[in-house]
C-alpha positions as CSV (number, residue, x, y, z in Angstrom):
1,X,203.6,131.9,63.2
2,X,203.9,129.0,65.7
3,X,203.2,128.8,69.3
4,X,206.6,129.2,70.2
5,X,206.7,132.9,69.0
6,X,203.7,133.4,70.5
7,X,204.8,132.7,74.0
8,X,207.8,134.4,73.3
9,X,205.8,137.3,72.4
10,X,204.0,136.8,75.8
11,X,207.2,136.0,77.7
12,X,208.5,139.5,76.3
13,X,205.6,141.3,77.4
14,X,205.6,140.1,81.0
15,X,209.1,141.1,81.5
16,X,209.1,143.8,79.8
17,X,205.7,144.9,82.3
18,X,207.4,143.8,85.2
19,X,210.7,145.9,84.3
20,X,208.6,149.0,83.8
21,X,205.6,148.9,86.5
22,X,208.2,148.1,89.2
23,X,208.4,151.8,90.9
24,X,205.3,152.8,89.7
25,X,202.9,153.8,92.7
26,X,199.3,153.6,92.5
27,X,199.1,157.6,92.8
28,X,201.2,157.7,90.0
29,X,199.4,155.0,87.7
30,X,196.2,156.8,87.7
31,X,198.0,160.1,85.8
32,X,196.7,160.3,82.5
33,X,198.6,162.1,79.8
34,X,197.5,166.3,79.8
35,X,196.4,165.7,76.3
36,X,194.0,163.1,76.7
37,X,194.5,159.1,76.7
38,X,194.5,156.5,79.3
39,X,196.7,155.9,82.4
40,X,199.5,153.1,83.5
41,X,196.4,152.0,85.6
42,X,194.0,151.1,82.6
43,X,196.4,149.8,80.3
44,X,197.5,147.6,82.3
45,X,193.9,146.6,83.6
46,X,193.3,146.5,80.2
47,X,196.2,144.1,79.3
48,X,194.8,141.4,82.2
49,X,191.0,142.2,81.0
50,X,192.5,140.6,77.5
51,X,194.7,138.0,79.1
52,X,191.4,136.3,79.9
53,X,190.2,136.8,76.8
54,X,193.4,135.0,75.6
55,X,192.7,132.3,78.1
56,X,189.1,131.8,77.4
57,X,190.0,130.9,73.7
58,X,192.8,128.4,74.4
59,X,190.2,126.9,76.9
60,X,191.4,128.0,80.2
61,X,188.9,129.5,83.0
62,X,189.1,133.1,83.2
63,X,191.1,134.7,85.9
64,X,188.9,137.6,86.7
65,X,185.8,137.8,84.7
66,X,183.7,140.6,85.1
67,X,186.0,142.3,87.7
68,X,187.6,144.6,85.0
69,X,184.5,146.2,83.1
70,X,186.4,149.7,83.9
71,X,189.6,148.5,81.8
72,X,187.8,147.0,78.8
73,X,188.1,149.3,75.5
74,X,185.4,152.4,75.1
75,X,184.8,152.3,78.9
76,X,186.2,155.7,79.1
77,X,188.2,157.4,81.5
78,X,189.1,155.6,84.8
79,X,187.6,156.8,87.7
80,X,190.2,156.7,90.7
81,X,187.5,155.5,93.1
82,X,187.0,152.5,90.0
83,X,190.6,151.9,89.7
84,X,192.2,148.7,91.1
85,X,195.1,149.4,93.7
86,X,198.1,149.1,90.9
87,X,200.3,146.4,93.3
88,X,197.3,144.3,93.2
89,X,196.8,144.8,89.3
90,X,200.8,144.1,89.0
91,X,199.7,140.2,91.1
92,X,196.7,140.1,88.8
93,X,198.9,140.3,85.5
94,X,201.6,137.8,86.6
95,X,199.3,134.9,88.4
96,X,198.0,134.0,85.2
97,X,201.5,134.2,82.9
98,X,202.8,131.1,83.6
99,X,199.9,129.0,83.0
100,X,199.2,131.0,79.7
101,X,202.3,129.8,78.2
102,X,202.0,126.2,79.5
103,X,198.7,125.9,77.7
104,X,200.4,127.5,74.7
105,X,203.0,124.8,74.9
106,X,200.2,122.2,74.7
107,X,197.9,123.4,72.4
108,X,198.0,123.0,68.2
109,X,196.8,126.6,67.2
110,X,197.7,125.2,63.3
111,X,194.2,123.6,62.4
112,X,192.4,125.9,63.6
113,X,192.9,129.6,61.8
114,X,190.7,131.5,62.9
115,X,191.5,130.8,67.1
116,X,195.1,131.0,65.6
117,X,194.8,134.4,64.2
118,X,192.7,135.5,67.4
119,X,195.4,134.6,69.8
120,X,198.1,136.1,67.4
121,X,196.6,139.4,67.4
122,X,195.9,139.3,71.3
123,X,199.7,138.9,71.5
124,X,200.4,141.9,69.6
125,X,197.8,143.9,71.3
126,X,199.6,143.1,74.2
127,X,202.7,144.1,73.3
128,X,201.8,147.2,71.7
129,X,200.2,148.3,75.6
130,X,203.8,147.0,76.8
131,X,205.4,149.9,74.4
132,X,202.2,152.4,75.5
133,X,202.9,151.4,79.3
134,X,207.3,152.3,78.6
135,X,205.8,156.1,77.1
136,X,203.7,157.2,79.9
137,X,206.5,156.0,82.2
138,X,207.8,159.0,80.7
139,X,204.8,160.7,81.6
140,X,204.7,160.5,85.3
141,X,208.4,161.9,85.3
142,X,210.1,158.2,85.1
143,X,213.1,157.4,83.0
144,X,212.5,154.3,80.4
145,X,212.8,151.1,81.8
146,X,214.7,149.4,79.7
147,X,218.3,150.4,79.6
């Protein structure tokens, strides 16, 4: 894999996001499915909470740093009165896109497999919240996104 499908991956991701978080209000992020999981809320704190992660690797500062303890993986359910308003967690996600991808542009990945590997598996774990995120759209009473 070369940088290029990585930030397609990435690109993909964001738009996809952005097409499916659009009418989503913060009441209706914090639903969790009735049989147990996590909400639109913590996935897609989640997704940022790895963006920096992502970001950290290819040598960019984080974005948030420890603002997102509540979205990182085993922090259990999110508590509503923990939960970030979702139209600021929608800003959060995009501010840092664009400069993700630029420093994908610039950056050889090839000699070095193991940061290579890293970031390639960050972009799949991305995208397989993106297709988590389009279910429990479905959830909350929405029609898919994507048409």
């Amino acid at each position: 894999m070369n940088n290029f499908e990585l930030i397609s991956i990435f690109d993909s991701s964001h738009e996809v996001i952005n097409m499916s978080v659009n009418d989503i209000s913060h009441e209706e992020s914090l639903v969790s499915p009735p049989a147990g999981g996590n909400s639109i809320n913590w996935v897609l704190g989640h997704m940022i909470f790895h963006r920096d992660v992502t970001r950290e690797i290819l040598g960019l500062e984080k974005l948030y740093g420890g603002s997102l303890e509540q979205y990182a993986r085993g922090s259990g359910q999110l508590q509503p009165a923990k939960a970030i308003e979702f139209s600021r967690l929608i800003e959060m996600y995009n501010s840092g896109h664009k400069a993700l991808t630029e420093k994908l542009k610039n950056t050889d990945l090839i000699p070095d497999a193991e940061k290579r590997e890293t970031v390639t598996t960050l972009a799949f774990h991305e995208a397989y919240h993106v297709g988590q995120v389009g279910i429990l759209r479905r959830v909350i009473g929405k029609e898919g996104a994507i048409k």
